[in-house]
C-alpha positions in Angstrom: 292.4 104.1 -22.5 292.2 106.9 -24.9 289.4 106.9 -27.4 289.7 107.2 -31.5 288.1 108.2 -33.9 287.8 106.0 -37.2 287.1 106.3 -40.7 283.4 106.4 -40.3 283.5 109.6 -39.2 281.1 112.2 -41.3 283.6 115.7 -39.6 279.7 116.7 -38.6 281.8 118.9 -36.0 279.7 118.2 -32.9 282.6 116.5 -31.1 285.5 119.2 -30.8 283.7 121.7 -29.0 282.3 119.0 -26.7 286.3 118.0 -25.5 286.7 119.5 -22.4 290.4 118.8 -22.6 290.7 120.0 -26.2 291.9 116.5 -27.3 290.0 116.7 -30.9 291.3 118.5 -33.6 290.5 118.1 -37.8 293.1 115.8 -39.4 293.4 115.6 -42.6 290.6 113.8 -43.9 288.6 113.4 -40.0 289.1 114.5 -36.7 291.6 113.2 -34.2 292.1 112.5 -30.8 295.3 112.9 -29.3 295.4 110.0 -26.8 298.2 112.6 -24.9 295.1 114.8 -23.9 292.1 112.4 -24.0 290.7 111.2 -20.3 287.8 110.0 -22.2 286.2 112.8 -19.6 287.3 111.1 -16.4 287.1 114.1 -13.7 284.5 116.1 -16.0 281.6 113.8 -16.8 280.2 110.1 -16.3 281.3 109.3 -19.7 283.4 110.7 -23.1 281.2 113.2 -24.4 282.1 113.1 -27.7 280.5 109.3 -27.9 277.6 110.8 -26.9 277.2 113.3 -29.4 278.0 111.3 -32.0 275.4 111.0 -34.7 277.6 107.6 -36.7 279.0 106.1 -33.2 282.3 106.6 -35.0 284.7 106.9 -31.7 285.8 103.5 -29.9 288.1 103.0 -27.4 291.7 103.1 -28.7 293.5 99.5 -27.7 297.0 101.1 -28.5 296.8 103.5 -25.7 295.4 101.1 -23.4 294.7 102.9 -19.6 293.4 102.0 -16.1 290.4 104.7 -14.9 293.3 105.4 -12.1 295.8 106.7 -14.9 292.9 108.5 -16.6 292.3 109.9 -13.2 295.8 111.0 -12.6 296.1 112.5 -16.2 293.2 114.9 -15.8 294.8 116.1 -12.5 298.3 116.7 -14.6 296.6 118.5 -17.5 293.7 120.3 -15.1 297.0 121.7 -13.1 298.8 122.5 -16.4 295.9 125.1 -17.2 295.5 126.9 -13.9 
């Protein structure tokens, strides 16, 4: 499942450059994820980076877009082929 970030968050700005599919972005009061892009880092890391940067713990997983580690799997295939 994608993560999301909630209304704890401080914008501290450590997450977005930690993406490595680019899924945060600022909103317009915190930053976002788009659940589209988000593989909460399956085929880069061990786990989301952006959880473990962050200094409030401000980014649970997101039960409306609810995923198996197989679809996360396949989804950072489709967008790792997208950008080759």
């Amino acid at each position: 499942m994608a993560l999301k970030i909630t209304h704890d968050c401080i914008n501290c700005d450590v997450c977005e450059p930690e993406c490595p599919n680019e899924a945060i972005s600022q909103g317009i009061e915190i930053y976002q994820i788009d659940p589209q892009l988000c593989t909460e880092c399956v085929g880069h890391f061990d786990r989301p980076q952006c959880v473990a940067v962050c200094p409030v713990d401000c980014i649970p997983l997101d039960p409306e877009h609810a995923e198996t580690q197989e679809q996360l799997l396949q989804k950072y295939r489709r967008l790792t082929t997208l950008t080759r």
